[in-house]
C-alpha positions as CSV (number, residue, x, y, z in Angstrom):
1,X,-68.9,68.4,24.7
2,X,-67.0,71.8,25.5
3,X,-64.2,72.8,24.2
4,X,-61.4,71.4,26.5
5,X,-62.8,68.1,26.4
6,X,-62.8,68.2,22.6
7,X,-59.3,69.5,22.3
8,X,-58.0,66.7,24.5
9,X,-59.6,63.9,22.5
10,X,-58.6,65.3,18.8
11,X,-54.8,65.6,20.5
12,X,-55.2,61.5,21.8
13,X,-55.9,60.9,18.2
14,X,-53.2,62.9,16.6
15,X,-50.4,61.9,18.8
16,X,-51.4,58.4,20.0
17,X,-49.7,56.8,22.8
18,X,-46.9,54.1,21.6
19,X,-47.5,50.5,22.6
20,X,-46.2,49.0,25.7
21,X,-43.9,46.4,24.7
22,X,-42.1,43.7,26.8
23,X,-39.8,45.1,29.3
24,X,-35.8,44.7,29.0
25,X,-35.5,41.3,31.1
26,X,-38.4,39.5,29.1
27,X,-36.6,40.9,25.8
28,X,-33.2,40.4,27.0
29,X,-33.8,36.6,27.8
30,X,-36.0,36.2,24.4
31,X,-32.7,37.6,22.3
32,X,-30.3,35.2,24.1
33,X,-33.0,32.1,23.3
34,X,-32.8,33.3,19.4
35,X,-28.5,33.6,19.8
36,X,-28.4,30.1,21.5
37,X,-30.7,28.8,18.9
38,X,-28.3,30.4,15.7
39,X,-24.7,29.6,17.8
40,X,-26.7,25.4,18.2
41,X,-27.2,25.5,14.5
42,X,-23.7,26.5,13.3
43,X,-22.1,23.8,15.4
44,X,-24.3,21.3,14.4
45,X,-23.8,22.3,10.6
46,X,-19.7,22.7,12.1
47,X,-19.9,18.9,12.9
48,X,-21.6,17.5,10.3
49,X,-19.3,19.3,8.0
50,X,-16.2,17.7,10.0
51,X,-18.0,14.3,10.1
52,X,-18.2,14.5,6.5
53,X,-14.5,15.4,6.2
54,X,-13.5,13.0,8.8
55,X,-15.5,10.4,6.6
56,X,-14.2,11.1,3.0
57,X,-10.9,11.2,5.0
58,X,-11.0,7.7,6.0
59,X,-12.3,7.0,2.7
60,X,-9.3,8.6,0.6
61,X,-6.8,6.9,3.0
62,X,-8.3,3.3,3.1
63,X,-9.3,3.6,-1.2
64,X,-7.9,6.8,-2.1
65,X,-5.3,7.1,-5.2
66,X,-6.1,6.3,-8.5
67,X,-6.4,2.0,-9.5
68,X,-2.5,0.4,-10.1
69,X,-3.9,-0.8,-13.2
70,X,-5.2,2.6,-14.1
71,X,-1.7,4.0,-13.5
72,X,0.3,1.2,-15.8
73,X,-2.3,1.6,-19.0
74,X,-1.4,5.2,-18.4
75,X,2.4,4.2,-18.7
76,X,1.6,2.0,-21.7
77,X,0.5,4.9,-23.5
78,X,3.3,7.3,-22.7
79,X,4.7,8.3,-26.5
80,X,8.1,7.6,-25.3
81,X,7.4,4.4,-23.8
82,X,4.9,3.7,-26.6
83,X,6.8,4.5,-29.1
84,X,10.4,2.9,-27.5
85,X,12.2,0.2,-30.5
86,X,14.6,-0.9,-28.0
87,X,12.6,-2.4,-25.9
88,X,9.9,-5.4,-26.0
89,X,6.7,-4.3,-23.7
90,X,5.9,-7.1,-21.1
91,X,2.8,-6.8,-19.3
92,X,2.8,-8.7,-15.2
93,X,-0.1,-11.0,-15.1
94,X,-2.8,-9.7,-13.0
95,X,-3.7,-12.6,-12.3
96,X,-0.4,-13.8,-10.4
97,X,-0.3,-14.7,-6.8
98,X,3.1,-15.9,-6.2
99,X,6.2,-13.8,-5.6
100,X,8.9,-13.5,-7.9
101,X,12.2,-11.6,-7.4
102,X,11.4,-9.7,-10.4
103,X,7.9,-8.7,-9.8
104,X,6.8,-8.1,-6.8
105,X,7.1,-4.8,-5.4
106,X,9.1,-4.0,-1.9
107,X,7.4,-1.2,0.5
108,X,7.3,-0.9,4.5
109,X,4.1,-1.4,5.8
110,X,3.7,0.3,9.5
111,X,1.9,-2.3,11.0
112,X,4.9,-4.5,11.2
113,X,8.2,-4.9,12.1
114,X,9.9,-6.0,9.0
115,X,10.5,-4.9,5.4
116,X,9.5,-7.5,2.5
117,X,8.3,-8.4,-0.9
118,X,4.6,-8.4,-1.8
119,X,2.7,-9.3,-5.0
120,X,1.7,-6.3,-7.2
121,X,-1.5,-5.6,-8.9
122,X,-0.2,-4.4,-12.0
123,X,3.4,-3.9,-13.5
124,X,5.0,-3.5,-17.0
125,X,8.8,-4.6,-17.6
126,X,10.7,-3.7,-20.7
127,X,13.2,-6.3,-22.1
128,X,16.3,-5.1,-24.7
129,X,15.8,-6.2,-28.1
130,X,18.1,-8.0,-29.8
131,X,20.9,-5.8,-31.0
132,X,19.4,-2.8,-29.4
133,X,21.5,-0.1,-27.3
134,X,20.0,0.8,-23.8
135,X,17.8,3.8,-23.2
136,X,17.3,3.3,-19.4
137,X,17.4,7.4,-18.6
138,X,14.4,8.2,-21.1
139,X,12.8,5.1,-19.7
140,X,12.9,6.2,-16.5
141,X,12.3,9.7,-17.2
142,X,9.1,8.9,-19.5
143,X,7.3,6.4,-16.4
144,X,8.3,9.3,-13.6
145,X,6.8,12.0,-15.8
146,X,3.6,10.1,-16.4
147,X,3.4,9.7,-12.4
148,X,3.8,12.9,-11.6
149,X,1.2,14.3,-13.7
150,X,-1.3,11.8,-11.8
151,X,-0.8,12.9,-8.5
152,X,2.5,10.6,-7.5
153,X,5.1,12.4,-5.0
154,X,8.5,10.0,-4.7
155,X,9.1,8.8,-1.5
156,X,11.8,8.1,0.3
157,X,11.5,4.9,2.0
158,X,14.5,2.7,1.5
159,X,14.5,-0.7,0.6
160,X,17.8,-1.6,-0.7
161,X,17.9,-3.6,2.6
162,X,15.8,-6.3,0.3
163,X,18.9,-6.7,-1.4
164,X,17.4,-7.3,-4.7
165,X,16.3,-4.0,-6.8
166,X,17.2,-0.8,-7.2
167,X,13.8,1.3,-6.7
168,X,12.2,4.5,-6.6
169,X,9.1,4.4,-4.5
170,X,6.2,6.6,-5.5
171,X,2.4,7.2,-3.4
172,X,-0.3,8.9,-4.3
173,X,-3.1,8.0,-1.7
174,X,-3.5,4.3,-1.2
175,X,-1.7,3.6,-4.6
176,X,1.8,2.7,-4.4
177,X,4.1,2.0,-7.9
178,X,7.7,1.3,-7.8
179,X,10.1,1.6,-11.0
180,X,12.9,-1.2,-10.9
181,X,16.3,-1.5,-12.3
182,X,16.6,-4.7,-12.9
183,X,20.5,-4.6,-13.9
184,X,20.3,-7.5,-16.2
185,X,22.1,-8.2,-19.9
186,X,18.1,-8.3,-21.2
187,X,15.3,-7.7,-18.4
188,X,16.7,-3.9,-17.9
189,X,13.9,-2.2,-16.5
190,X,9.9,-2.4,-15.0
191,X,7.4,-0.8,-12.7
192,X,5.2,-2.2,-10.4
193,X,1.9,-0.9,-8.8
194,X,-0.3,-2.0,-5.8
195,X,-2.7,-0.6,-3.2
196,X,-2.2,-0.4,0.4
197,X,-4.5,-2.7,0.6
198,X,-2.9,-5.5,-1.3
199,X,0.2,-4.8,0.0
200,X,-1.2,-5.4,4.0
201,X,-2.7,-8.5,2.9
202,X,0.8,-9.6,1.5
203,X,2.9,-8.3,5.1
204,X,-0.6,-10.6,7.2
205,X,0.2,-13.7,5.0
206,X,4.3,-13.7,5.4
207,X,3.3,-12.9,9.7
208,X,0.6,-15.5,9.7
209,X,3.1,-17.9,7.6
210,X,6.8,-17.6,10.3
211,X,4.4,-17.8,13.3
212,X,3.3,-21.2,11.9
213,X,7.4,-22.0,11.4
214,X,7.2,-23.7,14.9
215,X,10.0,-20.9,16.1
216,X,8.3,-18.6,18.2
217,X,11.1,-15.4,17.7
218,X,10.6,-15.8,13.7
219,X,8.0,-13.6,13.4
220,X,9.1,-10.9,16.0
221,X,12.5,-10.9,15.1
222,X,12.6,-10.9,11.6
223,X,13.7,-7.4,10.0
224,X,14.0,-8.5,6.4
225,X,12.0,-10.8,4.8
226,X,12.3,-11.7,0.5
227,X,10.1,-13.8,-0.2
228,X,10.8,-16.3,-3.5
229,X,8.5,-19.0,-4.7
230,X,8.6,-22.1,-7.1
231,X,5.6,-24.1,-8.9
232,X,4.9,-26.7,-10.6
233,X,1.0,-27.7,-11.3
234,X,-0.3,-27.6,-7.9
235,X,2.6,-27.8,-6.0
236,X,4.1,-25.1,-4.7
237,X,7.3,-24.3,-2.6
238,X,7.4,-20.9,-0.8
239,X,10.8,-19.3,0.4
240,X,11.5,-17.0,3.0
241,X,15.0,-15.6,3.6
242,X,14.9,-14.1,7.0
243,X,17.2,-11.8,8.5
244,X,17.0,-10.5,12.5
245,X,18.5,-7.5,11.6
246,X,18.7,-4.9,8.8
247,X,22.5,-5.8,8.4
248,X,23.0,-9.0,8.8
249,X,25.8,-10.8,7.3
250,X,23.6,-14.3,7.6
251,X,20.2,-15.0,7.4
252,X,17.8,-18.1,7.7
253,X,15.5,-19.7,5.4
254,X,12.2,-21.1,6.1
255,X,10.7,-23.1,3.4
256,X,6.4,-23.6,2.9
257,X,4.8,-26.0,0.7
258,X,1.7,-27.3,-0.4
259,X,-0.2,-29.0,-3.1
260,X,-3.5,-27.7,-2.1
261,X,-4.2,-24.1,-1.1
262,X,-2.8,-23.9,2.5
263,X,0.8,-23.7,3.2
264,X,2.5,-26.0,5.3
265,X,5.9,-25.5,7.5
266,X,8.2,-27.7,6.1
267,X,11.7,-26.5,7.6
268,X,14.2,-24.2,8.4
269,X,17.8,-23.7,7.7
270,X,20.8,-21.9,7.4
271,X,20.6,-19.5,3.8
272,X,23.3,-21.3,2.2
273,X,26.8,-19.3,1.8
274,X,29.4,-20.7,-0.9
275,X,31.9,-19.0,1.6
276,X,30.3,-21.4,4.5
277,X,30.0,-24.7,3.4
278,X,28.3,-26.3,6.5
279,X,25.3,-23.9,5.6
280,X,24.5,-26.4,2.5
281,X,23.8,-29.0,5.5
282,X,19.9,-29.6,6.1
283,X,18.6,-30.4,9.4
284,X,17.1,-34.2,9.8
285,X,13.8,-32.8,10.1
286,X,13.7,-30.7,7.0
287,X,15.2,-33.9,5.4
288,X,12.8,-36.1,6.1
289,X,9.7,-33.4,5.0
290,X,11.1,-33.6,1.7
291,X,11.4,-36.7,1.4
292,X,7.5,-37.0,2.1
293,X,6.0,-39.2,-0.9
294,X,3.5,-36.6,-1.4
295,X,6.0,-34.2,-3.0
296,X,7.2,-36.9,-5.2
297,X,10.4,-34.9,-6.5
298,X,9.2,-31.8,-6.3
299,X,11.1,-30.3,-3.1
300,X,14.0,-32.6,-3.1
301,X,14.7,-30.6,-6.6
302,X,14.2,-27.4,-4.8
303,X,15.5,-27.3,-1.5
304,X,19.2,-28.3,-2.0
């Protein structure tokens, strides 16, 4: 080998010749596949996380807030409510499925036209002692602080159009609870608590109930609604005072009864009015319902 041919091979070895890679439209297209493949994989993680969000969403608004019963032991426990002498404790039976004027608790549900009373979950209500002077503002104070501090913000929803309470309306999530001024000599005071849930079920049985009244604009029409029912062993008589509109100066009421579990349509009339005295009249067909063997005395003793 002479000389030139040796000092061209040793230079091939010490300064070799770089690799051929791809050329810039094979790279080009492989770096967009790899930025498609990374942009695909953050909006599918995107979505899933939204998914997941949307889901727990739906789950906090159909479940969400804490149980009403829950929120009432929490009340029970307050030190100034606790600790109140004025006042005898009265825990609502969970276990009650009628309404009452004095507990049930009184919230708008959106799915329906008209404002009424349903049947709470849970619910406390403090009765003067004998003797004892009223402490209504540290009452009050006491069952608002111990909402607060679990996630209740007051609403403002007003239902003095029940005519019955004075409230104050607090939500947190699904839960609602509702502190009540009673305004009597001896029942002063009480909260009441109750899920959405509950409360829908109560608004589906009063709009299943006045479209069985056999008046086809009772359910439609109807604005206000208070409900009020009466037993006695399995008989039972449910009331609804209906108003067609949020001011009314008359309203009618349709009466329900049964001695079984379903509820029967059993009239309507005029609510009576002391300053109206034809309203104390009952129709002939309500009249002769009561007068129905099967009730014995029961409704003729109610439905005056």
């Amino acid at each position: 080998m002479d000389n030139s041919s040796f000092e061209m091979l040793k230079a091939q070895y010490e300064h070799p010749q770089p690799k051929k890679g791809p050329n810039k439209t094979v790279r080009n297209v492989l770096l967009s596949i790899v930025g498609i493949l990374i942009m695909a994989g953050i909006v599918a993680g995107a979505l899933l996380l939204l998914n997941r969000e949307n889901d727990n969403a739906s789950i906090k608004e159909a479940t969400g807030g804490p149980a009403p019963a829950s929120v009432i032991e929490k009340i029970s426990a307050n030190d100034v409510i606790a600790n109140q002498k004025n006042y005898a404790t009265f825990q609502i039976d969970p276990a009650q499925t009628q309404p009452s004027i004095t507990t049930t608790i009184g919230y708008k549900d959106g799915k329906y036209g008209f404002l009424t009373n349903t049947v709470p979950e849970s619910g406390l209500q403090f009765t003067l002692a004998e003797g004892a002077s009223s402490n209504k503002t540290a009452m009050t104070a006491a069952m608002k602080d111990v909402l607060v501090k679990n996630g209740f913000t007051e609403t403002k929803q007003d239902t003095s159009a029940l005519g019955m309470l004075k409230s104050i309306t607090y939500v947190n999530g699904a839960t609602v609870c509702q502190i009540n001024d009673y305004g009597g000599v001896l029942l002063e005071q009480g909260i009441v608590c109750s899920t959405a849930q509950k409360i829908n079920a109560g608004y589906a049985t009063v709009d299943a109930l006045l479209k069985k009244s056999q008046d086809a604009t009772a359910a439609t029409s109807a604005k206000i609604v208070v409900q009020s029912a009466i037993a006695d062993g399995n008989k039972k008589l449910l009331t609804y005072v209906v108003q067609s509109e949020e001011n009314a100066t008359t309203s009618t009421n349709y009466y329900f009864a049964t001695n079984d579990t379903d509820y029967s349509f059993i009239g309507a009339r005029r609510t009576p009015n002391v300053d109206d005295e034809s309203s104390f009249e009952i129709p002939v067909t309500l009249q002769q319902n009561i007068n129905d063997p099967k009730w014995g005395t029961f409704l003729k003793e109610n439905i005056r």
